[in-house]
C-alpha positions in Angstrom: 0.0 0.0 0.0 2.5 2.2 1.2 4.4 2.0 -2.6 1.2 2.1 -4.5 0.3 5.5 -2.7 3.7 6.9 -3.2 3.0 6.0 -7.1 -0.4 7.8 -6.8 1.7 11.0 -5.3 4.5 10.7 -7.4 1.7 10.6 -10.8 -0.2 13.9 -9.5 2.8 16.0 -8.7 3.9 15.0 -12.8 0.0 15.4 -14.0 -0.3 18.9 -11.3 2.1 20.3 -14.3 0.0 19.9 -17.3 -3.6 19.3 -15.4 -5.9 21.2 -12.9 -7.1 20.1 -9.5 -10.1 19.5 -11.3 -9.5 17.6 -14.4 -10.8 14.3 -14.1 -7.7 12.4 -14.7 -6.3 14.6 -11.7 -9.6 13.4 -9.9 -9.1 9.9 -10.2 -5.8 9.5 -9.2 -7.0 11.6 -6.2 -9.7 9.1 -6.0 -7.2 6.0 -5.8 -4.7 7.6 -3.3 -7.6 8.0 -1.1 -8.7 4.5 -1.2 -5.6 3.3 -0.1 -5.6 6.0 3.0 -8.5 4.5 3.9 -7.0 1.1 3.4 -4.0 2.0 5.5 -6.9 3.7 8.0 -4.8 7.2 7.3 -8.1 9.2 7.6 -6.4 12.5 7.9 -4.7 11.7 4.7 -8.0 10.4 2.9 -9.5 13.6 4.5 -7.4 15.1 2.5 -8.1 14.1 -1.2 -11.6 13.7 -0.1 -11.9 17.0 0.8 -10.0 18.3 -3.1 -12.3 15.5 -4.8 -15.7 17.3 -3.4 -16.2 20.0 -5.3 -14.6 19.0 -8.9 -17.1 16.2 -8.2 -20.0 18.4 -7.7 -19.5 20.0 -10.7 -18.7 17.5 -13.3 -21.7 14.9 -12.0 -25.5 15.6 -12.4 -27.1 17.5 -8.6 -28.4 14.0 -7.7 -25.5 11.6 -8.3 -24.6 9.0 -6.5 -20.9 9.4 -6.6 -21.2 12.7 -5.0 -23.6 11.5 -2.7 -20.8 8.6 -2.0 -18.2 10.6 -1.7 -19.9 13.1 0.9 -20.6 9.8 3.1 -16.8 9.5 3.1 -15.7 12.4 4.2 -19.3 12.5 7.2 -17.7 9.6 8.2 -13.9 10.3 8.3 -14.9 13.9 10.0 -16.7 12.0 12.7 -14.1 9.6 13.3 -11.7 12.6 13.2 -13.3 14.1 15.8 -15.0 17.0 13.9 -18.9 16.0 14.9 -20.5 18.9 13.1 -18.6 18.8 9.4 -19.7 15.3 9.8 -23.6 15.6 10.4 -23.6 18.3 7.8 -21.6 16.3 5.5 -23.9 13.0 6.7 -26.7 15.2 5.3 -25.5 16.1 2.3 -25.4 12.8 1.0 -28.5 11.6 2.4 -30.4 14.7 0.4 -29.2 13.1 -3.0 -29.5 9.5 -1.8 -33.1 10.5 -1.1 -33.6 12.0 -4.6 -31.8 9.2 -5.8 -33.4 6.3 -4.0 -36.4 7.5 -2.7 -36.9 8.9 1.2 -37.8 4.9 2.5 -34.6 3.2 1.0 -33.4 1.2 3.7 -29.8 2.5 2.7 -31.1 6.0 3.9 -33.0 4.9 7.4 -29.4 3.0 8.1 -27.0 6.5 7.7 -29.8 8.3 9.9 -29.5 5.9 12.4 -26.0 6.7 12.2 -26.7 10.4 12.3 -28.6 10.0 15.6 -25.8 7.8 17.0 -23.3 10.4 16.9 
């Protein structure tokens, strides 16, 4: 993990000449080096990308998409666990607004992050 992350660094420092933050090539990589943070339970590091992926992602998918929705359920949950309770419930609800749009309101995928919202 710890090589394949250094690979994921060493690629966006070489793309971060020729590409914005937001290009999607950029965003993917960004995407990858997060997963393996998360792997390696680095949370401040997948914080991180999370937090550069959010808004590139908000723009290039449609309002209701689930991979935003997805990715704002990351970063509720790494905020939480990081200690910061209210980025988390506002990030938490965030993704459960386009889940609901999404899914519909009674998707049992929706009742289970509430639950989770109540909990913390």
């Amino acid at each position: 993990p710890s090589e394949l992350l250094e690979m994921c660094e060493l690629s966006l420092e070489k793309m971060g000449a020729v590409f914005e933050d937001s290009n999607v090539y950029m965003l993917h990589m960004m995407y990858q080096a997060m997963g393996v943070c998360l792997y390696v339970q680095d949370w401040e590091g997948a914080l991180r990308y999370g937090q550069k992926i959010i808004r590139p992602y908000s723009k290039h998918y449609p309002s209701y998409s689930l991979n935003v929705a997805s990715m704002w359920l990351k970063l509720g949950r790494l905020y939480v666990a990081l200690e910061n309770r209210p980025a988390g419930l506002k990030a938490l609800k965030r993704a459960i607004a386009i889940m609901e749009v999404a899914h519909g309101k009674d998707h049992p995928y929706i009742s289970e992050i509430k639950k989770e919202l109540e909990d913390h």
